[in-house]
C-alpha positions in Angstrom: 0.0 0.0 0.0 2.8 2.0 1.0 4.4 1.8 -2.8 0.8 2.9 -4.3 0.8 6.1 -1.8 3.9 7.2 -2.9 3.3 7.0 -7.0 -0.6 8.6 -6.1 1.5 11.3 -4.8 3.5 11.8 -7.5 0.9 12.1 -9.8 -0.9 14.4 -8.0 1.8 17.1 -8.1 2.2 16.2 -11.8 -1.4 16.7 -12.1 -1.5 20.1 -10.3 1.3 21.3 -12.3 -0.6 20.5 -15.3 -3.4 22.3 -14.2 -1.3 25.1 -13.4 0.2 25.7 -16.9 -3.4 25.1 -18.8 -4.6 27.8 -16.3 -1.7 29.8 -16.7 -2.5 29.3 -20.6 -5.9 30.3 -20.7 -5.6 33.1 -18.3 -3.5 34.9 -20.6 -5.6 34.4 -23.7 -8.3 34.9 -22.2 -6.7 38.0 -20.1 -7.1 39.9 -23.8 -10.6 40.2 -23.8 -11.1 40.4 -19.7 -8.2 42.2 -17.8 -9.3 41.1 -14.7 -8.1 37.5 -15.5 -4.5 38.4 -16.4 -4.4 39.6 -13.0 -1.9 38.0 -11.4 0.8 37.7 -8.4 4.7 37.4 -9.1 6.4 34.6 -6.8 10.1 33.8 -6.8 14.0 34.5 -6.7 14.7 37.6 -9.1 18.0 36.4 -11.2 21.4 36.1 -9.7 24.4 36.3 -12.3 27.6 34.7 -11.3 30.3 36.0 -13.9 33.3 34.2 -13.0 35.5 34.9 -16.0 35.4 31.8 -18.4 32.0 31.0 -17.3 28.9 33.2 -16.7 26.2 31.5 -14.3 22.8 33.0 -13.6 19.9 31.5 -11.3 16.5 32.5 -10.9 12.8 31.4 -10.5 9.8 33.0 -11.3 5.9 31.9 -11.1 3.0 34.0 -11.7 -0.5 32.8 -10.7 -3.5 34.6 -12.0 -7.1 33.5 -11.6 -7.0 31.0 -14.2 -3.9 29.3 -12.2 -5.7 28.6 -9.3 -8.8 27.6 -11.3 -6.3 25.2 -13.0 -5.5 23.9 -9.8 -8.9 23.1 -8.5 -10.3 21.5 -11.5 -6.9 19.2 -11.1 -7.6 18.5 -7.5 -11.3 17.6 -8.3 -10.0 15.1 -10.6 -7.4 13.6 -9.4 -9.8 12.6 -6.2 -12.2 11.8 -9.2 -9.9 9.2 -10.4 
């Protein structure tokens, strides 16, 4: 049971993450024709550039979640407890 646990999980983030991006997706398409749907937060690590000579490094992460992103979520929620 314990091996079964552990894959469910797994495909629930997968899942989520799915969501998110086909949220992310609409949200800005549809954002065009309704502002108030590309309305959206800005979460992360601005970029950090390492510049060491012969080699130039640079880290970051951003994520922005507008409506449609959480929407994205929920409907991915609902069916992964669905299935």
């Amino acid at each position: 049971m314990a091996k079964n646990s552990n894959r469910s999980a797994a495909f629930m983030l997968i899942l989520l993450f799915i969501g998110l991006v086909i949220g992310s997706f609409l949200g800005s398409i549809l954002g065009q024709y309704f502002p108030i749907l590309s309305t959206g937060y800005d979460f992360g690590v601005s970029s950090h550039t390492w510049d060491i000579g012969v080699l130039k490094l640079t880290f970051g992460f951003m994520l922005t979640i507008n409506m449609f992103s959480v929407i994205g979520i929920l409907i991915a929620y609902i069916l992964y407890r669905k299935l």
